[in-house]
N, C-alpha and C positions, 0 to 999 in steps of 0.2 A: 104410932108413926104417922106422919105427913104422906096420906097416899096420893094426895093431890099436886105435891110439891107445891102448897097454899103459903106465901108468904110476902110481905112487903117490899117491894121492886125495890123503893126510897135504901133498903137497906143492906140490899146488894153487895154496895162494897165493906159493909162491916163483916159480912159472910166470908168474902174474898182476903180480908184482912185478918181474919180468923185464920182458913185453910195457909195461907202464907208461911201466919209466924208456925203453923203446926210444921210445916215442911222445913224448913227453918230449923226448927228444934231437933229434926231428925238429920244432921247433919253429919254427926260425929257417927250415927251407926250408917249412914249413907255410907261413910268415907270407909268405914269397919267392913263393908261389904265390897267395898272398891279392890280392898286390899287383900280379902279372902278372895276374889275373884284372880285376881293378879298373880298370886300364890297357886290356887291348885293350877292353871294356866300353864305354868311354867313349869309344874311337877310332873303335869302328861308330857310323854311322849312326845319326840321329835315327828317320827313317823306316822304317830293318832294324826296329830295338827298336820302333815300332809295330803291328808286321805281327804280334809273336808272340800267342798268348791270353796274357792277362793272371792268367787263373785257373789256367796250369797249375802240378803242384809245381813244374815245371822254373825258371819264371819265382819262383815264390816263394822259390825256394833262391838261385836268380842275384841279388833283390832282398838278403835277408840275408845275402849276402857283400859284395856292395856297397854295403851298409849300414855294415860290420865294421870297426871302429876297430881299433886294435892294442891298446890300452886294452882293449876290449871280447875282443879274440882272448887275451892274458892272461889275463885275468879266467876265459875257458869254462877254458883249460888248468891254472886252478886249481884250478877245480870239478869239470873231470875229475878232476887229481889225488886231490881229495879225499876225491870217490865213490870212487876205488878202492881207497883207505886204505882207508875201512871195510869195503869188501868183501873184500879181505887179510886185514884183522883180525889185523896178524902179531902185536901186544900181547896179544890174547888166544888166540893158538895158543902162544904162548911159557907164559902164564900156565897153559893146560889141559895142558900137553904135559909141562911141565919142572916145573910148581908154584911158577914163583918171582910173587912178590907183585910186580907193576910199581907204584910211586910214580903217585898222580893227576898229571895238569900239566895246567897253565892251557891256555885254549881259546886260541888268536889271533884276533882279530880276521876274521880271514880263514874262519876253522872256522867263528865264530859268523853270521857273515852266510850262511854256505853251512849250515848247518842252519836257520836261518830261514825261506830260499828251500826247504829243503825241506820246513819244515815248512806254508809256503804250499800245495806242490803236496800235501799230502799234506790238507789239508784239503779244496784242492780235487776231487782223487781221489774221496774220501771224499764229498762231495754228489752227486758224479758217481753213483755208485756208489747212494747214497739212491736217489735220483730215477728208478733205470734201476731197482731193485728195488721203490718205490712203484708206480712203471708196470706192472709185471709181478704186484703183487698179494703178490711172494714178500715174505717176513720177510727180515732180515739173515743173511747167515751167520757162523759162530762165529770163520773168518779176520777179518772186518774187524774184530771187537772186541780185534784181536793189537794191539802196537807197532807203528808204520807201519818200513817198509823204508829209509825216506831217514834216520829218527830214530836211526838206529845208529853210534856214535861209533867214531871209529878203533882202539876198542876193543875195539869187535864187541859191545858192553854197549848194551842198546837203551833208549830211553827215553820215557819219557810223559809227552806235554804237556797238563797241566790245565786245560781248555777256559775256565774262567772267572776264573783268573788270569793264564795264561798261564805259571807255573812246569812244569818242568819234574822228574822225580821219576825214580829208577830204575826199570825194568819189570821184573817177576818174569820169569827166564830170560832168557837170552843169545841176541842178536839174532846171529846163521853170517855167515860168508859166502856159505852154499846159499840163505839169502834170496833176496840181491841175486845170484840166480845170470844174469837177463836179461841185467844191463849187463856184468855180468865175461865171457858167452859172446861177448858180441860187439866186447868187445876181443879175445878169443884169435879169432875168426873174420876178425878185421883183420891179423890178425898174420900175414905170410906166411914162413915158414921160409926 
C-alpha cells in the first residue's frame, strides 16, 4: 500500500476520471437501492413514521430519497458527471501539457442547463456572501471578484457572466481543477480501494 499517499500531482485528474467512470458504473445498483429504500419506507407503519422529529437531517434525507424519481436520480448523475469534467479539465491538461490546439464544440443541451443551475447557485452564493460581509461591516474580498468555481467549462477555461445581459464572455486566466478541489476530495474520499 501507498502509506504516504506518494503519487504524481500531473496525474491527478486521470485518478479523478477513474473514481468517476467507477461511480458511474454503479448506477443501476445505486438506483436498485433507491428503490429497496422507497419500498420498505412505505411498508412501515403510518404511526412508526410519526413518532420520528420531522426536523432531523436524518428525516430530511429519508424525505428526498423518497421523493427521487429515476427521472430525477438521472438527472443528479449527470450533473455529477458534469462537475467532474470540469474539474478533470483533461482538454485543458492535454492543451497545457502537449500544446495541441483542441477544436471548440458545441455545448449539449444538457452542459447548458447544468451551467445555468450553476450559474444560479453561484449567484446565490454570492448574496450570501454580500449579506454575511455587510453584517460584519468588512469590505469584499479580492477572491469573490475571481470567476465563480461552477462557471468553468469542461475545458477548465472559466467564464464570466455579464450581470445585465446575461452573456456570457471569457475570463482572463484559466479556471484548475485545484479550484473545484472541495467536490473532487470528496469523490476520491468515497472512493474505497
Amino acid at each position: 500500500p501507498n502509506r504516504r499517499l506518494d503519487f504524481d500531482l500531473k496525474s491527478l485528474h486521470l485518478h479523478l476520471s477513474a473514481r468517476v467512470s467507477e461511480v458511474l458504473a454503479c448506477a443501476e445498483t445505486m438506483w436498485a437501492w433507491v428503490e429497496a429504500f422507497q419500498d420498505g419506507e412505505r411498508e412501515r407503519s403510518v404511526v412508526e413514521r410519526d413518532r420520528r422529529v420531522s426536523l432531523s437531517e436524518d428525516e430530511a434525507m429519508r424525505r428526498e430519497v423518497m421523493a427521487l424519481s429515476r427521472a430525477e436520480f438521472d438527472m443528479l448523475l449527470t450533473r455529477f458527471e458534469l462537475d467532474m469534467q470540469d474539474s478533470m479539465a483533461l482538454d485543458s491538461c492535454i492543451e497545457s501539457n502537449l500544446h495541441w490546439a483542441l477544436p471548440m464544440t458545441t455545448r449539449t443541451q444538457e452542459r447548458k442547463e447544468f451551467e445555468q443551475a450553476c450559474g444560479k447557485w453561484d449567484k446565490y452564493e454570492e448574496r450570501r456572501r454580500r449579506s454575511r460581509s455587510k453584517g460584519r461591516g468588512r469590505t469584499q474580498s479580492p477572491l469573490a471578484s475571481r470567476p465563480s468555481l461552477a462557471s468553468v467549462d469542461g475545458r477548465g477555461r472559466a467564464y464570466e457572466v455579464n450581470e445585465e445581459d446575461g452573456e456570457e464572455s471569457r475570463a482572463q486566466g484559466d479556471g484548475t481543477p485545484s479550484q473545484r478541489l472541495s467536490r473532487t476530495i470528496r469523490v476520491f474520499c468515497a472512493w474505497k480501494p
